[in-house]
PAZAPA-4460 file (N, C-alpha, C; in steps of 0.05 Angstrom, whole numbers, plus 32768, in hexadecimal, padded with zeros to 4 digits):
% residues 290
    n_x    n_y    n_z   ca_x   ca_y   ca_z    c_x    c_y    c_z   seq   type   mol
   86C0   89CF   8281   86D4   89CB   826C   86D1   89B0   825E     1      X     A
   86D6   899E   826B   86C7   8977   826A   86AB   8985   825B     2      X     A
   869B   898A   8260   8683   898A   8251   867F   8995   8235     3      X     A
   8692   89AC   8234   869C   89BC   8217   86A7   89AC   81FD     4      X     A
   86C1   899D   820E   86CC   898D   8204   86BE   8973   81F6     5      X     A
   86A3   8968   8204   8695   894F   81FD   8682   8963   81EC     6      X     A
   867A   8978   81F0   8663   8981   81D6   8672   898A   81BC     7      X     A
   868F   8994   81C1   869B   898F   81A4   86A4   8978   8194     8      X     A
   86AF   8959   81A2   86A9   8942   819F   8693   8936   8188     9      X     A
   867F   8942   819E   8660   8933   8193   865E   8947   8179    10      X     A
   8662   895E   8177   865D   8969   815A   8671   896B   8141    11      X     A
   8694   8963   814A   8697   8956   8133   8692   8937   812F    12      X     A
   8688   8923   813E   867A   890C   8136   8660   8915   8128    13      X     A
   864E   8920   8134   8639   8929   811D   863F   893A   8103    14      X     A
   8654   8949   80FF   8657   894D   80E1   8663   8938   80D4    15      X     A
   8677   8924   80DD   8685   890B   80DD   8668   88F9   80C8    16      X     A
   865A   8900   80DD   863E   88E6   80D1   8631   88F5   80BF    17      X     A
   862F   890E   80B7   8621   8918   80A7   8630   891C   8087    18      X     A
   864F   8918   8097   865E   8916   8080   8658   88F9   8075    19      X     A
   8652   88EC   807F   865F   88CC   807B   8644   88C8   806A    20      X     A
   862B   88D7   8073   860C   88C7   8062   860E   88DA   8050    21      X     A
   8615   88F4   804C   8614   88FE   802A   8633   88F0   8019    22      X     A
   8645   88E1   8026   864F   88D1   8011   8646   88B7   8006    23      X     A
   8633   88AF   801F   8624   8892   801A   8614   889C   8004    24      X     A
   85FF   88B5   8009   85F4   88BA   7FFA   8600   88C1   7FD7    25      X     A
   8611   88CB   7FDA   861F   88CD   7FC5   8625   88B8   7FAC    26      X     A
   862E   88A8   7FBE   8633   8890   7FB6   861C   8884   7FA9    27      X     A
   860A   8886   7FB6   85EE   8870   7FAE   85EB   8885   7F9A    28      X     A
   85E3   8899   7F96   85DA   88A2   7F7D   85EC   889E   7F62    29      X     A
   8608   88A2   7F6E   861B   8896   7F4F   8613   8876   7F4C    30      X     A
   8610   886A   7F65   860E   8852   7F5F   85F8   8847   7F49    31      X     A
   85DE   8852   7F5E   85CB   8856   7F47   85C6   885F   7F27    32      X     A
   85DC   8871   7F22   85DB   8878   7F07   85EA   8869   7EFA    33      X     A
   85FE   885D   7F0B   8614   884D   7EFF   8604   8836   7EEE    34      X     A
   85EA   8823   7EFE   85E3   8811   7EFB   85C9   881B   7EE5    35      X     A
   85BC   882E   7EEA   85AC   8833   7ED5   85BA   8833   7EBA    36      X     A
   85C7   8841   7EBA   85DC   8845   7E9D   85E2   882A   7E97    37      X     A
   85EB   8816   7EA6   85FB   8800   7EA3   85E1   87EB   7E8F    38      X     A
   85C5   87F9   7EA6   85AE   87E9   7E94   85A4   87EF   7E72    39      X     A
   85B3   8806   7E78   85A5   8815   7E53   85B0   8807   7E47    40      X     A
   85CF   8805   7E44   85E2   87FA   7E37   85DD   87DE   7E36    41      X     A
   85D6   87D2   7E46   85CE   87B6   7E47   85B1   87B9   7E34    42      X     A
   85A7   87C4   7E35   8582   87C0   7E26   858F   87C6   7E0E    43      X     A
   859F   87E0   7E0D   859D   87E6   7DF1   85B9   87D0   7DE1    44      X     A
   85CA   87C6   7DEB   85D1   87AF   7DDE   85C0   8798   7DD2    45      X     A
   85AD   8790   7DE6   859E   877F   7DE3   8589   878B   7DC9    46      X     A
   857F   8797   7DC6   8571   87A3   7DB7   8584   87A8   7D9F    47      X     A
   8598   87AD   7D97   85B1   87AA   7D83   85BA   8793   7D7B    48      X     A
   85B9   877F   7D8B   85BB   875F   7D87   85A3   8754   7D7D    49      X     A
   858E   8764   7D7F   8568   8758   7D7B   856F   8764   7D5B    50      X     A
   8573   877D   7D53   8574   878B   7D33   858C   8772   7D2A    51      X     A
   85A4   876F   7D31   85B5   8764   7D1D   85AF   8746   7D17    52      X     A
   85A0   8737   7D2E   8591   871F   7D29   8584   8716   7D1B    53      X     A
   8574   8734   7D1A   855B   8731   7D04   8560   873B   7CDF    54      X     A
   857C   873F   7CE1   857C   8757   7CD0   8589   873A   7CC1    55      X     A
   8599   8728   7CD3   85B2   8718   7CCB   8597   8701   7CBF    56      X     A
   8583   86FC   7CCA   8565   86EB   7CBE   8562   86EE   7CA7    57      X     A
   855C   870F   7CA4   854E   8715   7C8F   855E   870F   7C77    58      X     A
   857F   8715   7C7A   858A   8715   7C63   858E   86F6   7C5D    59      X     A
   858B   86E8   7C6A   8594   86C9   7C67   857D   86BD   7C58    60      X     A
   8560   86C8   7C64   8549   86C1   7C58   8552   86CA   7C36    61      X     A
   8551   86E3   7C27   8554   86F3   7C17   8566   86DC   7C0C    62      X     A
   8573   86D9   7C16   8589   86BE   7C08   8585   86AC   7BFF    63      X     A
   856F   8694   7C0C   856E   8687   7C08   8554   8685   7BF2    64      X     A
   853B   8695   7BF0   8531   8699   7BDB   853C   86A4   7BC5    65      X     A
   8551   86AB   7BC4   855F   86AA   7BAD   8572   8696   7BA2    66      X     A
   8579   8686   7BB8   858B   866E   7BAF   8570   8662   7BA2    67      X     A
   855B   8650   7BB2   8549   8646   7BAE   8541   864A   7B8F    68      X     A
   8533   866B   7B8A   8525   866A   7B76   8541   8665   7B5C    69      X     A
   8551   866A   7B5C   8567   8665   7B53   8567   8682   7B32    70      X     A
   8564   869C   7B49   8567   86B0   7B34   858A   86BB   7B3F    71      X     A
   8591   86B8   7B4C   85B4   86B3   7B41   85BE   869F   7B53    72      X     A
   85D9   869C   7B45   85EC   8681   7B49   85EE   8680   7B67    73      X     A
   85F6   865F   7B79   85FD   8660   7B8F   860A   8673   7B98    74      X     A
   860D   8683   7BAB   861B   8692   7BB6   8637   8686   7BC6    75      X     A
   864D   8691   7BC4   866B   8685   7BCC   8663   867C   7BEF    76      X     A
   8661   868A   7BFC   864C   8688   7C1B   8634   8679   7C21    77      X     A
   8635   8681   7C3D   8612   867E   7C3C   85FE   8694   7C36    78      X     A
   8609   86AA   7C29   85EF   86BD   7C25   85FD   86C9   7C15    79      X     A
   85EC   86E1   7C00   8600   86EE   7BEB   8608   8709   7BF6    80      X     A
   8624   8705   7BE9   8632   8720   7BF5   8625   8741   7BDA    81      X     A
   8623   874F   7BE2   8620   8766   7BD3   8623   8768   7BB5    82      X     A
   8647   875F   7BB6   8651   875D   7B97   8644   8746   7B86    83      X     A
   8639   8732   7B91   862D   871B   7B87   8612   8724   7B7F    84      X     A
   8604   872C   7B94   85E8   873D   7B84   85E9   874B   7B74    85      X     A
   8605   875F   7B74   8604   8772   7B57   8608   8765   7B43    86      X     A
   8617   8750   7B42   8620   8748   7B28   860E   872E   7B1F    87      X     A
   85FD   8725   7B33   85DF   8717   7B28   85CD   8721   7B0F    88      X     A
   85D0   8720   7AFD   85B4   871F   7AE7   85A7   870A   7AE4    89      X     A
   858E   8707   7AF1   8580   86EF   7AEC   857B   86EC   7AD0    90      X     A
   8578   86F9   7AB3   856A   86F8   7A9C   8589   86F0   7A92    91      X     A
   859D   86E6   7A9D   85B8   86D3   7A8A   85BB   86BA   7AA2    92      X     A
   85AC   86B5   7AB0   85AF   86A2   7ABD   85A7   8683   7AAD    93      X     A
   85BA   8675   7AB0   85B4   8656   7A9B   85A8   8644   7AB2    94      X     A
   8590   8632   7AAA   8586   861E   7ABF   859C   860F   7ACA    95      X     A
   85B2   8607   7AB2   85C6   85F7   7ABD   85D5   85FC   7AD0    96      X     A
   85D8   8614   7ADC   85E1   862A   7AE6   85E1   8623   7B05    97      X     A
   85C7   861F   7B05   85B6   8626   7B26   85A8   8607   7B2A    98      X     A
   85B5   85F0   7B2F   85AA   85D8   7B31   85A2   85D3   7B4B    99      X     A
   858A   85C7   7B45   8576   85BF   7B5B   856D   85D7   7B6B   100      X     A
   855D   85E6   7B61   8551   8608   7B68   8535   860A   7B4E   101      X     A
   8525   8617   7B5F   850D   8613   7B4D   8510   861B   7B37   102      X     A
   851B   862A   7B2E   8521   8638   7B06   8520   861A   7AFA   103      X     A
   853A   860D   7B06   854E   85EF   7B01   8530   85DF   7AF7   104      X     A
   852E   85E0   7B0E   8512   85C1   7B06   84FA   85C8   7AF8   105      X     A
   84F2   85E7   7AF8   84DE   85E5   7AF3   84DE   85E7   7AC9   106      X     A
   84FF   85F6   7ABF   8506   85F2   7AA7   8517   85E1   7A9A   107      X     A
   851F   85C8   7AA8   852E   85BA   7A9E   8516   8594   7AAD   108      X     A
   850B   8592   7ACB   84FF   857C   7AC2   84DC   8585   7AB9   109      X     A
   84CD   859D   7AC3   84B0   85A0   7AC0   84B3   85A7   7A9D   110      X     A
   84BE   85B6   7A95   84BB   85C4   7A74   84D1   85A2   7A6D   111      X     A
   84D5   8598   7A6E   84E4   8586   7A5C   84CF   8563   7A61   112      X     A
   84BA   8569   7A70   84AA   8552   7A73   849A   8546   7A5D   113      X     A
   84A4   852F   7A4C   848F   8522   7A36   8475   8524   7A32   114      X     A
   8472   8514   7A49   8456   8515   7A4E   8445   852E   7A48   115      X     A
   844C   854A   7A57   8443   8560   7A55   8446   856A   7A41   116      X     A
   8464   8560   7A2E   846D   8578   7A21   8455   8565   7A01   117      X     A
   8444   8554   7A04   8431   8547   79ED   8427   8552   79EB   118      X     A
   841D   8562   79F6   8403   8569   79EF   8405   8586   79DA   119      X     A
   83F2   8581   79C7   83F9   8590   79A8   8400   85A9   79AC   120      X     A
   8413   85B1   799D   841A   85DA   79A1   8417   85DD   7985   121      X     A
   8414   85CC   796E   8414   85D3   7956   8402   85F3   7945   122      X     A
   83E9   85ED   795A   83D7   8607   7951   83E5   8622   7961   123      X     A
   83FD   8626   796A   8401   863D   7973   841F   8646   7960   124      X     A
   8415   8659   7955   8424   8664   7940   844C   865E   794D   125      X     A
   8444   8673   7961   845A   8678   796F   846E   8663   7969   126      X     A
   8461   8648   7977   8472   8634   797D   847E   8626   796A   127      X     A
   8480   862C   794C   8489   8618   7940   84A0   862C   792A   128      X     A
   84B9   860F   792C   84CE   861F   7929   84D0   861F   78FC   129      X     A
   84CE   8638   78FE   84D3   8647   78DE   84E6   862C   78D7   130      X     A
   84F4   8629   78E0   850E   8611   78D5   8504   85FB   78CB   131      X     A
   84F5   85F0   78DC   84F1   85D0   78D9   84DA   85CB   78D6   132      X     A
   84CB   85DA   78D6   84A6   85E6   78CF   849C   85D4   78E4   133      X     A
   84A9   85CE   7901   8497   85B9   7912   8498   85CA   792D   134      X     A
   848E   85C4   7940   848E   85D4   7958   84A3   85D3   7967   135      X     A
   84A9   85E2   797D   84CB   85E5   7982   84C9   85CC   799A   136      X     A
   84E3   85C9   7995   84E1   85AB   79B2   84F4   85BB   79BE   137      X     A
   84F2   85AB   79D4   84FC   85B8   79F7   8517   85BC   79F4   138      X     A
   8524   85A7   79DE   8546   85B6   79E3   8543   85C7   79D1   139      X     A
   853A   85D6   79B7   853C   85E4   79B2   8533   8604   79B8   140      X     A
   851D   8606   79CF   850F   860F   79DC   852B   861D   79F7   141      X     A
   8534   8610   79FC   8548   860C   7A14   8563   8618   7A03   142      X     A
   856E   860E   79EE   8584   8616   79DB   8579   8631   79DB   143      X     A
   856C   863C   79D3   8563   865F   79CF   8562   866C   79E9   144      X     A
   855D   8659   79F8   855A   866C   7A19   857A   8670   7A22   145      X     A
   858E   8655   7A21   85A7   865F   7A29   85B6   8671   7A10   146      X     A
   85B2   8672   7A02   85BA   8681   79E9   85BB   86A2   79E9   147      X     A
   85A4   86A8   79F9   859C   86BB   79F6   85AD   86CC   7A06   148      X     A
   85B9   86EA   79F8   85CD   86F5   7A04   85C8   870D   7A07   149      X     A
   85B0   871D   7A09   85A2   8734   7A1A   858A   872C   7A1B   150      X     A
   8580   8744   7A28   8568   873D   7A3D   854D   873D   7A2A   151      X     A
   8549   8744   7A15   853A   874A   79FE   853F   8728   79F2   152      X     A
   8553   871E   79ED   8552   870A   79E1   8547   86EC   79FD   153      X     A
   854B   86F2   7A13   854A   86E5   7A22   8525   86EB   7A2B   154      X     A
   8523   86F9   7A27   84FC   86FE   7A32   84F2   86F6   7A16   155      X     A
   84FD   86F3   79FD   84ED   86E6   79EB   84ED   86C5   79E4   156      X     A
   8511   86C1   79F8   8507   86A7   79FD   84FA   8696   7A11   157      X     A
   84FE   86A8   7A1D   84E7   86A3   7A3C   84CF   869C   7A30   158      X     A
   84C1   86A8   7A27   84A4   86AF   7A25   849D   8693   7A0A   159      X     A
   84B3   8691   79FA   84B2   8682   79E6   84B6   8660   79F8   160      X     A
   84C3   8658   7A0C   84C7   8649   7A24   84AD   8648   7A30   161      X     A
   849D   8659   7A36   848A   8653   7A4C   8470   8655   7A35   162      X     A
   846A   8655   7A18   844F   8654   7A0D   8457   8633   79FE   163      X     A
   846E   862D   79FC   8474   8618   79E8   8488   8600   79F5   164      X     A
   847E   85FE   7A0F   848E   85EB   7A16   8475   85DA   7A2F   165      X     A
   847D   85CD   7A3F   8469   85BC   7A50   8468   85D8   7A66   166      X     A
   8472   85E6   7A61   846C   8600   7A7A   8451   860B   7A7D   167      X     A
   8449   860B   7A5E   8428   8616   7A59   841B   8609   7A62   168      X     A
   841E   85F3   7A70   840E   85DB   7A7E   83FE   85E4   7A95   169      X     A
   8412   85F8   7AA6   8413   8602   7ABD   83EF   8611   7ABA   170      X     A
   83F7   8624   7AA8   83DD   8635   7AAE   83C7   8632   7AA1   171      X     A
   83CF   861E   7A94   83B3   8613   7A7C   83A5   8601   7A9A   172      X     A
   83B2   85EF   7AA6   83A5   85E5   7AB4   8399   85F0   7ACA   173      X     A
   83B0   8605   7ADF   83A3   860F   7AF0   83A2   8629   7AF0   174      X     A
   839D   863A   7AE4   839C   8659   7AE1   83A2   8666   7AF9   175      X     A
   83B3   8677   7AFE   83BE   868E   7B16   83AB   86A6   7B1F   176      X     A
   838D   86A1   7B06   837C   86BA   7B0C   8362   86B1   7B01   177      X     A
   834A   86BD   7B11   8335   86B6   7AFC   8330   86CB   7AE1   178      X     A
   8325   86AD   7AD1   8322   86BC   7AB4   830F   86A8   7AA6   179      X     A
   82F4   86BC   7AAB   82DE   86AB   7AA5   82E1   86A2   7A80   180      X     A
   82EC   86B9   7A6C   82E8   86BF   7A51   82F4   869D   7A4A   181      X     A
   830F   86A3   7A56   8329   8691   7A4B   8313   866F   7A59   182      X     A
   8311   8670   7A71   82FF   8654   7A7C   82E9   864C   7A64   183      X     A
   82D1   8662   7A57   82C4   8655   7A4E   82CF   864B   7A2D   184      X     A
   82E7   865D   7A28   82EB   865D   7A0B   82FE   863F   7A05   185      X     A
   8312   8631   7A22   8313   8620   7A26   82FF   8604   7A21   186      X     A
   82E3   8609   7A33   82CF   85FA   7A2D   82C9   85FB   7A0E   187      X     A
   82BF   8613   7A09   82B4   8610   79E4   82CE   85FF   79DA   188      X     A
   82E0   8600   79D6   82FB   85F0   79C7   82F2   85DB   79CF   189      X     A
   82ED   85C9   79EB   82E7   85B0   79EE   82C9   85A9   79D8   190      X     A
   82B8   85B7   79D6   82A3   85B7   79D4   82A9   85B0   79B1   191      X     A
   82BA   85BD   79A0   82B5   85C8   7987   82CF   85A9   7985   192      X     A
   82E4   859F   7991   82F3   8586   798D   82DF   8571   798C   193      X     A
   82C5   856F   799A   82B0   855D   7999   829A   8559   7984   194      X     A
   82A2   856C   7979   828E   8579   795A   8271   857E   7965   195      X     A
   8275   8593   7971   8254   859B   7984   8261   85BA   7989   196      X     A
   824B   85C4   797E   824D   85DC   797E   8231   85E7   7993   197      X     A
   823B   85FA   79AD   8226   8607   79C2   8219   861F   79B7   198      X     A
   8204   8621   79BA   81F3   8634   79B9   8203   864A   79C7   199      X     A
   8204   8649   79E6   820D   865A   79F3   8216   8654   7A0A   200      X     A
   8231   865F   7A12   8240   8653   7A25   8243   866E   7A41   201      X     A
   823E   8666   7A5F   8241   867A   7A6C   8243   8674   7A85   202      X     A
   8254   8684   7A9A   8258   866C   7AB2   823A   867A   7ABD   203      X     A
   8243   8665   7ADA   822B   865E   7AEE   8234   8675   7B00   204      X     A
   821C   867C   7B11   8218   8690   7B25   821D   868E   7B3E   205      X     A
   8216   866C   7B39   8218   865F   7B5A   8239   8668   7B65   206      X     A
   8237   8666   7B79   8251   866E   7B85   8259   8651   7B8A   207      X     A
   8275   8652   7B89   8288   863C   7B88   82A0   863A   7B9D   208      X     A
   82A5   8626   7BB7   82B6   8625   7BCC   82CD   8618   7BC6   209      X     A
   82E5   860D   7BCC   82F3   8600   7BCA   82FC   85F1   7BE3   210      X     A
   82F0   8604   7BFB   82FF   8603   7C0E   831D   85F8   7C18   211      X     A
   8335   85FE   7BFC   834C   85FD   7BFF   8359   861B   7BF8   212      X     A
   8361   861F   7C15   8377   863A   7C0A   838E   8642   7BF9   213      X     A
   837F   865B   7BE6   838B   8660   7BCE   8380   864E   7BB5   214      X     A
   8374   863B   7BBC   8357   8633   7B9E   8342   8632   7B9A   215      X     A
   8340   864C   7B8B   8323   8657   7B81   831A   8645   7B72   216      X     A
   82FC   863F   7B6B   82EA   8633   7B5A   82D8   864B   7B4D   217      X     A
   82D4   8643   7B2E   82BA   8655   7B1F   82A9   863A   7B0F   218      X     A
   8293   863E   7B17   8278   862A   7B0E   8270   862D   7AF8   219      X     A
   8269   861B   7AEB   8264   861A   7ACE   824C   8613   7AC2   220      X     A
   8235   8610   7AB8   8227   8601   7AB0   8229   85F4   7A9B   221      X     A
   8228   85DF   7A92   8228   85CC   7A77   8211   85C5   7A6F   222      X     A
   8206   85CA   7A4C   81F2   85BB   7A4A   81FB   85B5   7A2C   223      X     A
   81F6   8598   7A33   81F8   858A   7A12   81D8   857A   7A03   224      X     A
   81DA   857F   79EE   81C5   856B   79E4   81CA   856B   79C1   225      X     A
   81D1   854F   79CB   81DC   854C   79A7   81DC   8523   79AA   226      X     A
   81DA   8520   7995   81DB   84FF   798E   81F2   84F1   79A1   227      X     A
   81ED   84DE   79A8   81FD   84CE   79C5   821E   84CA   79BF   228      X     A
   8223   84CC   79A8   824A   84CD   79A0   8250   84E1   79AC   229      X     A
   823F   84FB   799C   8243   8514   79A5   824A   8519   79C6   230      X     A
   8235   8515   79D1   8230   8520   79EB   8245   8504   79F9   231      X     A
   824B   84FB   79F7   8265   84E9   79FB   827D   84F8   79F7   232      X     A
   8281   84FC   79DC   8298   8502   79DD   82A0   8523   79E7   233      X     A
   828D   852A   79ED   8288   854B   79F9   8299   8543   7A16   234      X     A
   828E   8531   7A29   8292   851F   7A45   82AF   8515   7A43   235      X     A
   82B9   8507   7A29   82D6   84FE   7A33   82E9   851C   7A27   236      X     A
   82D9   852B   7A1A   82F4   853A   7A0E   82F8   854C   7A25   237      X     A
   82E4   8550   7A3C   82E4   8559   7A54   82F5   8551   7A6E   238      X     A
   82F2   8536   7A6B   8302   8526   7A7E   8324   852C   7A7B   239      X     A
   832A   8529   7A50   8341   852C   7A55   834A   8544   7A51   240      X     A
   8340   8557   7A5B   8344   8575   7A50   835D   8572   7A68   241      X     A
   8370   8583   7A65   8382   858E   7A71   837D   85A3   7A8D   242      X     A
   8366   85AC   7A90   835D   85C5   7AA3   8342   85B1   7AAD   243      X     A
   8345   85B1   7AC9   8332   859F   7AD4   831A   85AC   7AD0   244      X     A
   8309   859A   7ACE   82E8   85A0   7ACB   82D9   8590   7AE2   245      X     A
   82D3   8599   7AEF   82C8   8584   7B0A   82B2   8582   7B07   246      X     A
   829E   856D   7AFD   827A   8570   7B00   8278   8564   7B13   247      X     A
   8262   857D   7B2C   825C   8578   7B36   823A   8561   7B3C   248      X     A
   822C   856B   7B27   8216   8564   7B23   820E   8569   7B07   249      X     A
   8202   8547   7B00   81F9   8547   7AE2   81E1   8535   7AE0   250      X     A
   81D4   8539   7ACD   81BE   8536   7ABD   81BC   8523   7AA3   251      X     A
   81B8   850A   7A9D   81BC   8502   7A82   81A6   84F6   7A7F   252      X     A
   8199   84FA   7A69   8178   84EE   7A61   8173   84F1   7A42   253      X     A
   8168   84E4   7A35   8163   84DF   7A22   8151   84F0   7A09   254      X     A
   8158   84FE   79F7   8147   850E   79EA   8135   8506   79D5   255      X     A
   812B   851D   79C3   811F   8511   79B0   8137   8507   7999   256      X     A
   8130   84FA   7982   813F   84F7   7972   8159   84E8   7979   257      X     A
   8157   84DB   798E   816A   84CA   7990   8186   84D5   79A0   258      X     A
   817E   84F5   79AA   8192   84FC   79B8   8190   84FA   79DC   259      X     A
   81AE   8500   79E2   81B8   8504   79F8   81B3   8515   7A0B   260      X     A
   81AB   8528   7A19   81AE   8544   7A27   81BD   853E   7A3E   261      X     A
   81CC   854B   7A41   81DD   8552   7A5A   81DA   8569   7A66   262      X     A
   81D8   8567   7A81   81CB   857E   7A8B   81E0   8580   7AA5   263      X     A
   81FB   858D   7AA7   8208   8590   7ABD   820D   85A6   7AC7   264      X     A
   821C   85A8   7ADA   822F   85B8   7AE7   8244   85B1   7AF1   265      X     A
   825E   85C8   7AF2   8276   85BB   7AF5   8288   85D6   7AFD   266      X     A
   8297   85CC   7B10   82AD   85E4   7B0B   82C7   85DF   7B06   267      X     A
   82D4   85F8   7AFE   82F3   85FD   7AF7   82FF   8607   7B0D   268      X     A
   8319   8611   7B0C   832B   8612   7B25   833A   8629   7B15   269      X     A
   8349   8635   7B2B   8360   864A   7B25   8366   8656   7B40   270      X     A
   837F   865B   7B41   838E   865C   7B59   8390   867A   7B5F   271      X     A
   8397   8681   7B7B   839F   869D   7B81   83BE   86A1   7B78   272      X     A
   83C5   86C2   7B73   83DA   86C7   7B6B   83EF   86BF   7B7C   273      X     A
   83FD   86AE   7B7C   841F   86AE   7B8C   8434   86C4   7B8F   274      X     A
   843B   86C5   7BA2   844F   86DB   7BA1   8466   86D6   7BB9   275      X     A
   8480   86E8   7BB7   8481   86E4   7BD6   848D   8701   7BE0   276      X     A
   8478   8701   7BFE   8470   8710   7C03   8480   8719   7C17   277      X     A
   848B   8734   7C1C   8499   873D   7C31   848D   8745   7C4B   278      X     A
   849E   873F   7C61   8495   8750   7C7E   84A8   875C   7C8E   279      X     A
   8495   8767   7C97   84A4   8779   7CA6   84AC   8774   7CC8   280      X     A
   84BE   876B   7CD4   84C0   8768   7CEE   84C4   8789   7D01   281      X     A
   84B5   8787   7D10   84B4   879B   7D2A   84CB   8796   7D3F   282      X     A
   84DF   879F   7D54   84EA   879F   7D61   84E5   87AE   7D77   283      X     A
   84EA   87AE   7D91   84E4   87BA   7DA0   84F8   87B1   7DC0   284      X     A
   8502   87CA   7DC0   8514   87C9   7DDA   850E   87BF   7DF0   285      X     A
   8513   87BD   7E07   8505   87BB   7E25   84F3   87D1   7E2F   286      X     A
   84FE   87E2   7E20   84EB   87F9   7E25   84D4   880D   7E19   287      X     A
   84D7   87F1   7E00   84C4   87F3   7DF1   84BE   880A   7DDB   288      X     A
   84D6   880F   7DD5   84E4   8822   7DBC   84EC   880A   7DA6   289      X     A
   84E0   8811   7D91   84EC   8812   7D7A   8501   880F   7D6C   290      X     A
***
């Protein structure tokens, strides 16, 4: 009876324990899911905090090349709200507008510069005003740009602003592209201001380095031979040309008849196109999703 009694004992303690490790077990597997879950939510926050970080960058960036280039007004914030971008038209924006932002400086101190703005515009039809039969000066140039009250009248003063004011300085000197026609027809003008007229003008083959990124060089050859004023004044009207002429290597010796020969090479410059350029950022979870 004692012995019956201790083997029923011992077998509800062994369902006792078998109860007790499928609740342990139980347990651990909620536990486990509990904590896996707990980790998604944690990655995928984190990964939701990585997009709004980047997103909160991008728009701040977007901002500030627009404050900067100064195609609309400061923004009330630090970045522009929605309604502010809609109601931006850069083509009624006044330089006075947007001070100290590249528009600002580059049309009120680069286009309003003496110095630059000397140099003759008389031979360009464009530039000279029907009124006063003389070429347009910078405030009047500037008077037509804020004046202008659609976008038709505003791109004709634009364009009338950037051929007739010290702005044309920009690309006469350093061109944004090569253009062999415009380079040599440049040279002939130096050539024909010197009263020397070329046989034949044509660039060089040699290849040309700069080794500065974003400035291209095109090689030129020069050859003069004309009486020693001449071939002088061929050399300074070069020097003060507006669009650099770099000789690298020259030649000067004496001809028949009392002339000069010049025998060089030289190059010109022009820059790569500017732009600004968008990118794209990648994101990627802990788990390496997207």
């Amino acid at each position: 009876m004692a012995k019956e009694v201790a083997i029923g004992k011992r077998a509800k303690i062994s369902e006792a324990q078998q109860n007790m490790i499928l609740s342990v077990l139980g347990a651990a597997v909620v536990l486990g899911a509990a904590i896996s879950l707990i980790q998604g939510f944690i990655n995928q926050i984190s990964f939701n905090a990585k997009v709004i970080s980047a997103q909160d960058k991008s728009i701040t960036d977007y901002s500030n090349v627009i404050k900067k280039t100064g195609i609309c007004r400061a923004p009330k914030g630090d970045v522009y709200t929605d309604d502010e971008i809609k109601d931006c038209n850069p083509e009624t924006i006044r330089a006075d507008s947007v001070p100290g932002t590249l528009r600002a400086n580059v049309l009120q101190n680069l286009a309003s510069n003496p110095a630059l703005n000397s140099v003759a515009k008389e031979n360009d039809a464009t530039c000279i005003n029907r009124t006063t039969g003389k070429a347009y000066t910078y405030a009047e140039l500037m008077k037509m740009d804020d004046d202008a009250n659609n976008s038709e009248a505003k791109a004709a003063a634009t364009q009338l602003l950037k051929a007739c004011s010290a702005l044309r300085i920009i690309p006469d000197a350093l061109p944004a592209f090569r253009n062999e026609e415009a380079l040599l027809a440049s040279l002939n003008k130096l050539f024909i201001l010197s009263n020397w007229n070329p046989e034949s003008l044509s660039p060089s083959n040699n290849p040309s380095s700069t080794g500065i990124k974003g400035l291209n060089a095109m090689s030129i050859n020069l050859a003069v031979e004309a009486d020693a004023s001449v071939t002088m004044n061929v050399l300074n009207n070069i020097e003060r040309s507006i669009r650099e002429f770099d000789i690298e290597r020259a030649t000067i010796e004496w001809g028949s008849d009392n002339t000069l020969i010049l025998q060089a090479q030289a190059r010109a410059y022009y820059m790569d196109t500017s732009s600004i350029k968008e990118t794209e950022l990648k994101l990627k979870s802990a788990e390496g999703k997207k």
